[in-house]
N, C-alpha and C positions, 0 to 999 in steps of 0.2 A: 617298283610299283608301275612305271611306265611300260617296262615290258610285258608285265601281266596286263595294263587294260587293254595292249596292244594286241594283244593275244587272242583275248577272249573278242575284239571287234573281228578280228580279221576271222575266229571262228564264225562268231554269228555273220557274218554274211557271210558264207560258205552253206551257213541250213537257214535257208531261207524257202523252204519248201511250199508251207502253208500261207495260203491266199484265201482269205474270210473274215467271217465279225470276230474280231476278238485274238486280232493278229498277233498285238504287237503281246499280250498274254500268254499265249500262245509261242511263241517264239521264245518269252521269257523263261516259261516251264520248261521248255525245252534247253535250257541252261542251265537251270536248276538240277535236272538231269544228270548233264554231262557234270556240274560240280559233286554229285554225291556219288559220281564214278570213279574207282579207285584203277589206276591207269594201268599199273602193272597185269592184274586180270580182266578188267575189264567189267566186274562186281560195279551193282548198283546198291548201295545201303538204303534199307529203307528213313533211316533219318540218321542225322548226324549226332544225336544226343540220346540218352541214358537218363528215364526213370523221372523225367518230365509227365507229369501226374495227367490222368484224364480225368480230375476231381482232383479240386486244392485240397490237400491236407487228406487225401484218402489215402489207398495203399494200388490202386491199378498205378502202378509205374513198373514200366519195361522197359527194357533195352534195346533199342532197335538199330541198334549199330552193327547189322547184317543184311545178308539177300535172300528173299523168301521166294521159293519157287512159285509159291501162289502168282507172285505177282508178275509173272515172266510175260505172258500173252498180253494182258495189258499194257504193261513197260513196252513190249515191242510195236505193238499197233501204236503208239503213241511216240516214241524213238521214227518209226515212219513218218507219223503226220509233222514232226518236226524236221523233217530230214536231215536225220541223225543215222543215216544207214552204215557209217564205223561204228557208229556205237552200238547199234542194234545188234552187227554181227559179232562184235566183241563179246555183247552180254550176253547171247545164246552160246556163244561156244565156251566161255564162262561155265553155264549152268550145265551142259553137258560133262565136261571135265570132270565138276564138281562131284557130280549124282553119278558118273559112266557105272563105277563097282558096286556100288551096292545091290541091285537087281539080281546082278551074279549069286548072291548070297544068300536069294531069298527074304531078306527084311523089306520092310515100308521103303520107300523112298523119303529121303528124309526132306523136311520142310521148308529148312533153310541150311545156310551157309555163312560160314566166316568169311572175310572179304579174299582170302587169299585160300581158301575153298576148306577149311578147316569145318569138322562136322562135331567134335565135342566143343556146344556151346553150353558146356553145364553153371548154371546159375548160383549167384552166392552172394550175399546181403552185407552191406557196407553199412555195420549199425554206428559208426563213428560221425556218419555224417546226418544229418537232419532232413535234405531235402529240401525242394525246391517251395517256398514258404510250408516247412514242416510237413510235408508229404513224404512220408518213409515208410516203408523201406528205400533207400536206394540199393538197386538191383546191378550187377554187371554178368553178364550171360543171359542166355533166355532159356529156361527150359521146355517151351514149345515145342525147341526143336525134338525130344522124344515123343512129343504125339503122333498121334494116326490120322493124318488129314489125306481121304482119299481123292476129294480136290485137285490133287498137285500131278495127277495125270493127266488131267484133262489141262491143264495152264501147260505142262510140260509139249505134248505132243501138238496143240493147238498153235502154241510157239512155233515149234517146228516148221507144220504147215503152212504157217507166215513167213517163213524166215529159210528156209532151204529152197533151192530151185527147183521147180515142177519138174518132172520127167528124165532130173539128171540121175543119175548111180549115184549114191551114199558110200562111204569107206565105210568098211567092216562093222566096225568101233560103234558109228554110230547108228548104224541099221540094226543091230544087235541090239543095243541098247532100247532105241525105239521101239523094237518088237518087243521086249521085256515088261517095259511099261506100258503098252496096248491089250499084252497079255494078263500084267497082275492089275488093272482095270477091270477086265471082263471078269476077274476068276474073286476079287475083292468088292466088287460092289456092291454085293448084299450084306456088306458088314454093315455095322456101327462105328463112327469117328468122333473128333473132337468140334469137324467144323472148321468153316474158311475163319470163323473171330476167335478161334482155340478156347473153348471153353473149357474152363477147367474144373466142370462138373464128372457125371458119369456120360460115357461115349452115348450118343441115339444115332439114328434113321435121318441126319441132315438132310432136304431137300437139296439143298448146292451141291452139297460133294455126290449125290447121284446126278445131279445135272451135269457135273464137270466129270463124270465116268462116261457117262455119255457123250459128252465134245471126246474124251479120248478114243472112243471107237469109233466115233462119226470119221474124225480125221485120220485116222490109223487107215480107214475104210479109203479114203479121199484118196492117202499115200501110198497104198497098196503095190504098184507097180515099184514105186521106188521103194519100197520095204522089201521087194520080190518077195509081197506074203498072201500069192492066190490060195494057198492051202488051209490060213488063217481067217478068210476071209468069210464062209459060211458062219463059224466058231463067234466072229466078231460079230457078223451082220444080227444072228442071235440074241448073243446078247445084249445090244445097244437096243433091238425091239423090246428087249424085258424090261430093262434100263426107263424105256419111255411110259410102255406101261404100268410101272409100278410111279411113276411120278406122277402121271394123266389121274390115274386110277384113287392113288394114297395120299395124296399130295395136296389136289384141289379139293378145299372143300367147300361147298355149293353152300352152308349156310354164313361162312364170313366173304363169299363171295371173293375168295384169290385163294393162290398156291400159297403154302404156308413152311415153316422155317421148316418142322421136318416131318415123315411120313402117318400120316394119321393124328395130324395136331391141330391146332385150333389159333398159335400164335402166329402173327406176322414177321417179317423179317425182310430187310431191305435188300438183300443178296436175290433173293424172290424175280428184282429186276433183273437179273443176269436171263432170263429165259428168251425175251427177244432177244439181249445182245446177245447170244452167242449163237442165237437161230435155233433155238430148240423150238420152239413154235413162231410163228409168221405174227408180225405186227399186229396183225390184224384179227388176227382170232379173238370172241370177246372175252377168252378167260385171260388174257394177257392183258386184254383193254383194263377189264374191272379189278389185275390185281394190280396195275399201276399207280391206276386210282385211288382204289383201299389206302397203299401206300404213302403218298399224296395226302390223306383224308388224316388218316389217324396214327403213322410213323413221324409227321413234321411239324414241329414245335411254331412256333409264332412269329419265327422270323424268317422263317422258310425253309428252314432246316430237317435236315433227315436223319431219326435215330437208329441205330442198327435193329434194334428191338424194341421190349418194352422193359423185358425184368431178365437178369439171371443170376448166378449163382452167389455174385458177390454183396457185400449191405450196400455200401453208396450208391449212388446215382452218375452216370458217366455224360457227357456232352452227348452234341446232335454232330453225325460225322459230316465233313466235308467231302468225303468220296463219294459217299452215299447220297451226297444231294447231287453231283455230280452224274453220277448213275442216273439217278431220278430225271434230272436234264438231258440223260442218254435215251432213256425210254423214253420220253414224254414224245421227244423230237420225230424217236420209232415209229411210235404210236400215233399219229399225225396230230398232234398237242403241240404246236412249234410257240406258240405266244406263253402258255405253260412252261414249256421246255426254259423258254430263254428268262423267263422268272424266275425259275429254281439256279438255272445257271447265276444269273447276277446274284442271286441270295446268297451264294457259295462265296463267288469273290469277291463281294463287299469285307469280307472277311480277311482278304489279302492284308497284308501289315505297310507298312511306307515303300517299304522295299519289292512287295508285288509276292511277301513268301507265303505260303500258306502253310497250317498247321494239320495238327490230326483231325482236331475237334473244335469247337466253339460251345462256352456256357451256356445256359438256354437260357440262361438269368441275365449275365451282362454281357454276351456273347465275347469275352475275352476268350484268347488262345487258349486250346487245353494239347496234351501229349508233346508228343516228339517233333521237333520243329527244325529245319522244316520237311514236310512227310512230304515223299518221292510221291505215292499213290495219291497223295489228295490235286499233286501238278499230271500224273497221268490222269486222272480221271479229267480234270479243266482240258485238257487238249483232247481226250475221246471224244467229250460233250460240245466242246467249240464244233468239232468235224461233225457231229453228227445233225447238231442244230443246222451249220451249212448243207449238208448234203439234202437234208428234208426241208429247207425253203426254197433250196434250186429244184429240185425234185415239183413241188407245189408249183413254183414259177412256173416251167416248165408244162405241167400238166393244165397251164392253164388256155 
């Protein structure tokens, strides 16, 4: 026992990177990281537990005893702000390994991963066990992973851009790979998918996963030299213009006043935030202002919490997430909302447990923990949203 707290001190003062409000949280997440890092590859799980219910006694229970490309460019901007830069490079060259062949083959790139890069995670119901107060199925496997989430390009190559050195040469392997993925981006993005939450409805028109086709040719575009793909480049630049027009155009609709879950719809959806972060449009533009807002207005329950949506495919009712208010504290701060921003932020981590862990979700009733505990994304999103509240008070300071 000794040796381990020995361990874990002598690491954390080793990443001691971040200097801001909400350090020592921050520093914390960033531990919580390195614990749900499986050492051998370098795999980040998104929770350590299986089929912990998002609704006591319903049936959303999964497994999330894997690593979801989704979450890669998040994971790694957040492995940064904790300065965690072994782990960051361990967990990009992880998800490369993992993903390199499939491309080759022509199929999807697939969504996620087994911790030690395994890609049949087929699912199968443990009806001997009851669940966590009577919440069953318990589930082991996920079968997400056979969805079509065109998303995981854009989290894929965006990673990259974060995470490889500007201007050096790329090995083979993974310049190859990279252009595969830049390319079934551009040539897939007018399809239909499942979505960054996997619904396990019929595939639509996601707004996000065209927003994240679009980070994948912006960036592809960025890397270009180091891709040596000036040939590729007209091809790309192309389609990331159609990409933005069909989302400016489809997307926004002027009588609920924001962008909406997907193209030609009418509902909200919290992913919607993703369009400042990831620079699809400038802070400041008002359709970004008023869909923040929207969001803000009528996605957050009463205690300040942010719900993914409003209604989908399944009967129950699921919590308000904690990434998503997270995100919310990422925009607001964007959007120059910093007293807002740091509202929604404490709303989130009031949530935290004795231990400072946070979960998927919270009830809207008695905001007790819901999901898989404790979730990697809900500690990444508390470390985007720390850095970004920071950066937009010194910014303000600054401008004054």
């Amino acid at each position: 026992m000794s040796d381990t707290i020995e361990g874990w001190r002598s690491w954390s003062k080793l990443h001691r990177g971040y200097v801001g409000p909400w350090q020592d949280q921050v520093g914390h997440s960033g531990r919580v990281l390195r614990a749900l890092t499986f050492a051998p590859t370098g795999a980040i799980v998104a929770a350590p537990t299986t089929s912990l219910p998002e609704k006591a006694g319903g049936t959303r229970n999964w497994d999330y005893r894997y690593t979801w490309v989704r979450d890669a460019s998040f994971t790694l901007q957040a492995l940064a702000t904790a300065a965690c830069e072994k782990e960051k490079d361990r967990f990009f060259g992880f998800l490369t390994r993992a993903a390199a062949t499939q491309l080759d083959r022509g199929v999807d790139l697939q969504i996620m991963y087994g911790i030690g890069g395994e890609r049949d995670l087929s699912e199968r119901l443990l009806p001997h066990l009851t669940g966590w107060r009577n919440s069953s199925p318990v589930r082991i496997g996920n079968d997400a992973w056979r969805q079509r989430q065109l998303d995981v390009y854009g989290e894929l190559l965006d990673a990259a851009h974060q995470t490889l050195p500007p201007g050096d040469p790329l090995d083979p392997a993974t310049r190859t790979f990279l252009l595969q993925a830049a390319e079934t981006a551009a040539q897939r993005w007018p399809q239909p998918d499942q979505g960054i939450w996997e619904r396990r409805g019929p595939s639509r028109h996601f707004l996000h996963s065209k927003l994240m086709c679009w980070v994948a040719l912006d960036r592809a575009i960025a890397m270009a030299p180091a891709l040596q793909a000036d040939e590729h480049l007209p091809h790309w630049q192309h389609e990331r213009d159609q990409v933005r027009q069909a989302i400016e155009q489809r997307g926004w609709n002027a009588d609920l006043g924001a962008f909406t879950q997907a193209l030609d719809g009418d509902d909200l959806d919290a992913s919607a935030l993703m369009l400042p972060i990831v620079g699809f449009l400038p802070p400041h533009d008002p359709r970004v202002q008023s869909t923040v807002l929207a969001i803000a207005t009528h996605l957050t329950d009463h205690n300040g919490l942010v719900r993914r949506y409003l209604t989908d495919e399944l009967p129950e009712e699921e919590g308000t997430f904690l990434l998503c208010t997270f995100w919310l504290a990422q925009a607001l701060a964007l959007t120059g909302h910093t007293t807002r921003a740091r509202h929604a932020f404490q709303a989130a981590l009031a949530h935290a447990n004795d231990l400072g862990l946070l979960a998927e979700e919270a009830d809207t009733t008695t905001a007790e923990a819901l999901g898989n505990f404790p979730q990697a994304f809900s500690h990444i999103g508390l470390i985007n949203a720390a850095r970004a509240i920071r950066d937009a008070e010194r910014h303000t300071t600054h401008a004054r």
